[in-house]
N, C-alpha and C positions, 0 to 999 in steps of 0.2 A: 433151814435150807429150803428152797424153793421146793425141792419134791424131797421127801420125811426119809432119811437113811433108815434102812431096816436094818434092826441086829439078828443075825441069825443064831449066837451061841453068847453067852453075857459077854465073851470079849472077843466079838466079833462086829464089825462097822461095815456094811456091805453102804459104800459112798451113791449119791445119786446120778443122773447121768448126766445133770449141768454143774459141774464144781468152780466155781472162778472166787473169787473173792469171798466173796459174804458168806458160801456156804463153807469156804476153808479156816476163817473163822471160828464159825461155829461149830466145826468140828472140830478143832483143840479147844475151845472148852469142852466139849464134852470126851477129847481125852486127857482132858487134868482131871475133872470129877472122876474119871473111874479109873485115877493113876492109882489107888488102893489098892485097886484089884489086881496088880500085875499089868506085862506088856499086851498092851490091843492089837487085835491082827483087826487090818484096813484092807477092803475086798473094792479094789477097783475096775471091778470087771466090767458094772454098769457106763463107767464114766465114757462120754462122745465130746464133751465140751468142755475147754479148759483153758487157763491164762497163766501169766508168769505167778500167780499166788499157789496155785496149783502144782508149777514145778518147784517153786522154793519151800513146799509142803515134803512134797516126793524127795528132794536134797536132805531138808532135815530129818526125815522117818529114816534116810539112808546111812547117815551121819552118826544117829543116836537111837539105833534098833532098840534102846530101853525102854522106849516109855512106846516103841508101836512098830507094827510090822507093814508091810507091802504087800498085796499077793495082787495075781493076776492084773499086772497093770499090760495096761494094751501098748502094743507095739511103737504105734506114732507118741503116744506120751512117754514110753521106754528113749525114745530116739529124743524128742523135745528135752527130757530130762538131762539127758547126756553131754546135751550142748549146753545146755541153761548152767550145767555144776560141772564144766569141765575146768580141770588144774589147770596152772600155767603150764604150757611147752616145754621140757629143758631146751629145744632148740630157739624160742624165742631169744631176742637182742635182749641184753643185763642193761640194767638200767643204767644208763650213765650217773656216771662218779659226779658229785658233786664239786663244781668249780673252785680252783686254789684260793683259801682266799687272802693270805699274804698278809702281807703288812700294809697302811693305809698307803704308804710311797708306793707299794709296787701295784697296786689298784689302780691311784692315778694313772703311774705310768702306762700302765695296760691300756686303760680309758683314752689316753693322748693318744696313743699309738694308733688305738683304731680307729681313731675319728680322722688323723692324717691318713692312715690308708685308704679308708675311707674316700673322704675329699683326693687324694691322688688319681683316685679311680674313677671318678668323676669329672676332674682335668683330664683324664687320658681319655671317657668317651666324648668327652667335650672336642676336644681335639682331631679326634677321628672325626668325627661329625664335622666339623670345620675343614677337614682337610678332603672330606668325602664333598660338599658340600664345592670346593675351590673345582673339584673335577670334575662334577655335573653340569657346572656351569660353561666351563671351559669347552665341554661336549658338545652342550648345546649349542652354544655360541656358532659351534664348526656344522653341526650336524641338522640345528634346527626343529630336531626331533625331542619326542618324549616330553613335551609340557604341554595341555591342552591350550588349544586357539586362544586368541582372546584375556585369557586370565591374566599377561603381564599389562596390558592394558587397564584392567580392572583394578590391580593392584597401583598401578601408576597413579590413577585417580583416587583411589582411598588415602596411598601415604603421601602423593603431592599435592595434588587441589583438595583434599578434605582437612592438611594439615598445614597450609601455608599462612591461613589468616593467625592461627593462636602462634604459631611461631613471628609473623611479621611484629605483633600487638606485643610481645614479650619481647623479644630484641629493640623494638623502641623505647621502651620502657626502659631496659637494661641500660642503653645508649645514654636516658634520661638521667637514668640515677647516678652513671659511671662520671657524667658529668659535673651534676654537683656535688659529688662527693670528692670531686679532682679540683672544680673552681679555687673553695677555699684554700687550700695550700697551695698552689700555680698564683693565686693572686700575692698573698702573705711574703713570696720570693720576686713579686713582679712580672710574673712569667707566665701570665694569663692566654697569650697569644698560641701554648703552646698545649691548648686543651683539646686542641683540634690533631696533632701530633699521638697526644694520646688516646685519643677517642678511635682514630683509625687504626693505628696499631694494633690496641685491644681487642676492636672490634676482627677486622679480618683475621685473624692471626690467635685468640683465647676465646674470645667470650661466646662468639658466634658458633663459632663449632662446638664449643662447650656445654652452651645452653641449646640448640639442637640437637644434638643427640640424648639431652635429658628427656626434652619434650619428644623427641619419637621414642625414646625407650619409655616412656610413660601412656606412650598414644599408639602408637603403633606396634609394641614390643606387645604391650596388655593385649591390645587384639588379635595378635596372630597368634598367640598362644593358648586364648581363650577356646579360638577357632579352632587349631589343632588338635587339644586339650576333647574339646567337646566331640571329634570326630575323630579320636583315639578311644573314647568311651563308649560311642555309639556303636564299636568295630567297621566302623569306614574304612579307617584305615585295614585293618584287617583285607575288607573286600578288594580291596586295590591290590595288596601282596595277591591276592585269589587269580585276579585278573592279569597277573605277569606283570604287574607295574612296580617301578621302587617309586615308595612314597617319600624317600628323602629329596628324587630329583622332582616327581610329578606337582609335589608342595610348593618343595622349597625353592626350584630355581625362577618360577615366575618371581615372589618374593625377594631375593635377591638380583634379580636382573632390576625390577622397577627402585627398589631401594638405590643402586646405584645411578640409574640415571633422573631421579627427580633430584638427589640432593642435589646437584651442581645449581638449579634451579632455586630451592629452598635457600643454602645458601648463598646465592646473588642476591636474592629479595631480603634476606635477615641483614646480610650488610647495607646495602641501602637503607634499610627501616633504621638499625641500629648507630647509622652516621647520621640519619635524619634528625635522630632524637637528642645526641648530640651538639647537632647544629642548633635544633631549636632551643636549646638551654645556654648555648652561646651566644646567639644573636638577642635573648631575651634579657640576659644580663649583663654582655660587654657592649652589644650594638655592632657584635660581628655582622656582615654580610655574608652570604652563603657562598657566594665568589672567593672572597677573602678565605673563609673556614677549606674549601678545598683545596685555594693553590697552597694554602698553612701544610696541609695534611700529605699533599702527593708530595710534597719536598721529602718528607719523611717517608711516606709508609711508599714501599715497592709491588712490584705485580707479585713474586716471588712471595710475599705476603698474605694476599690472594691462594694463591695456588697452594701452599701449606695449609691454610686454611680448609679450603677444597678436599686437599687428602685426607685430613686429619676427620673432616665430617664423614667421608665416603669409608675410612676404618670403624667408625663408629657404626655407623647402619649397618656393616658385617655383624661386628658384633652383638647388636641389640636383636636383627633377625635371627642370625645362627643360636642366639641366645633362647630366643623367644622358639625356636623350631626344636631347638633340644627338650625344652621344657615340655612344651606343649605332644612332642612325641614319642616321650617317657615316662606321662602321666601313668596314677594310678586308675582302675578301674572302679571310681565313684566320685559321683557330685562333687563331692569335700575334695577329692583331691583336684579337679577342674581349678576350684577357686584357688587352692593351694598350690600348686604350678603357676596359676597366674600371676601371686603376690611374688613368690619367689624368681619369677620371669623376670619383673619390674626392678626386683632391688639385684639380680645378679648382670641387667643390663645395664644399671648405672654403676654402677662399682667399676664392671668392665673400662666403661666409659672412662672413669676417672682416672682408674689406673692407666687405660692406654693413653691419656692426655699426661701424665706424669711421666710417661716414658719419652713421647713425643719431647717435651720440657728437656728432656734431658740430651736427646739429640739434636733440638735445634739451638740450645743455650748452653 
């Protein structure tokens, strides 16, 4: 020990005044060597400095007075010890019962069930969200208030002029392929003239708003949730509830207000790109004229066309935003979950997509 225990009587151990570890130690060796002798009375009078080796010293000398006794322990290590080797409470909580664990059937079953309540609960703040989201808007519309200056503007320019070239460049393309993959067979029946019939159809009416809303729930979905996401982490959002603001309308309704009014825009430009490409795959292999390929096309396809089209994109962009605003404002608080809200933003705003184009299918056909 740092400073030499004095024995006052052969079994007596007057302890030093620094006791912590190393010299708690060395004192049970030196009361095993003179466990011959009968039990050691241990004189803590000197002791001022001590650690938890010290009380789980003082626990055992208390536990098994055989082999050593205590005397004059001072007050604060009286009190330290008391808490350091106190019993459990009876009034403490019993520990929970260990879960049923049944047969493998009723495990599954368990497992499904929670994972549907789950997911149910989920649609329902999904929902609320959406349905909170319809009334903010509607608010604002009336009231004008409550969304800072400026930002639907801002938003206008990110989802329409920052996303109209890769949507134009892809609807052509689509246009391009839908073609030659229609050529062959319209030719093999003779009925080549009528690739143009089907190019517009597809295009205003499936493909366009299909493949738009892909491309903004992959472009725009990913960044507004990135954003929200990252300033749900930072407690921004937090600061705004501080400041009397709801961050559902002060967000979201810029976002949804530009979401609706660029698509009308996006999609007028993707149908044109996507009948252009079209044309050019017709006139390159029949020797259509672009004249020709449109009066072919307006026999068939109608405004009404058009206009389905239209809604069915401007349902989409609800859902890819409200998508992207739920994710991004329910995140967890850490890095990983940022990225992880965002991949999950992406694939539950095309799902959406799909699914509400399969519903659409089913009420316009």
């Amino acid at each position: 020990m740092s400073e030499a225990a004095v024995p006052t009587t052969p079994r007596t151990i007057v302890l030093p005044k620094r006791l912590r570890a190393a010299e708690v130690a060395e004192l049970m060796g030196r009361i095993r060597d003179r466990d011959g002798d009968g039990a050691v009375i241990v004189d803590f009078r000197e002791v001022e400095e001590f650690d938890a080796a010290t009380l789980a010293f003082l626990d055992h000398v208390a536990r098994d007075p055989s082999t050593a006794t205590a005397v004059n322990v001072p007050e604060a290590l009286a009190r330290a010890g008391a808490g350091f080797a106190r019993p459990p409470d009876a009034a403490w909580p019993a520990k929970p019962a260990a879960p049923l664990t049944g047969s493998r059937g009723g495990r599954f079953a368990r497992a499904l069930a929670d994972r549907f309540l789950n997911r149910a609960r989920l649609g329902r703040d999904f929902l609320s969200m959406l349905a909170d989201e319809a009334f903010h808007v509607g608010d604002y519309l009336k009231t004008r208030k409550g969304v800072y200056p400026g930002e639907i503007g801002n938003q206008m320019f990110f989802m329409g002029y920052r996303s109209y070239p890769i949507v134009c460049v892809l609807l052509f393309l689509v246009g391009v392929t839908i073609s030659f993959a229609a050529s062959g067979p319209l030719q093999d029946f003779g009925a080549s003239t009528y690739i143009a019939d089907i190019i517009g159809y597809a295009m205003l009416r499936e493909l366009v708003p299909l493949m738009a809303g892909v491309i903004l729930a992959g472009k725009v979905g990913a960044a507004i949730t990135a954003e929200l996401a990252s300033m749900t982490v930072l407690e921004e959002v937090d600061a705004l509830k501080t400041m009397g603001l709801v961050p559902e309308r002060f967000l979201m309704v810029p976002r949804l207000v530009a979401i609706t009014a660029v698509v009308p825009l996006l999609v007028g430009l993707a149908d044109i790109c996507g009948i252009a490409g079209g044309m050019t795959v017709s006139g390159i292999k029949y020797g259509t004229l672009p004249k020709e390929f449109l009066d072919q096309m307006v026999n068939t396809v109608d405004w009404t066309d058009f206009a389905w089209g239209l809604v069915k994109t401007v349902v989409f962009g609800w859902a890819i935003v409200v998508s992207a605003g739920y994710k991004g404002l329910t995140v967890g608080r850490s890095a990983e979950e940022v990225g992880r809200a965002t991949t999950e933003s992406v694939v539950l705003s095309i799902t959406l997509v799909i699914v509400l184009d399969c519903i659409f299918a089913f009420i316009l056909y």
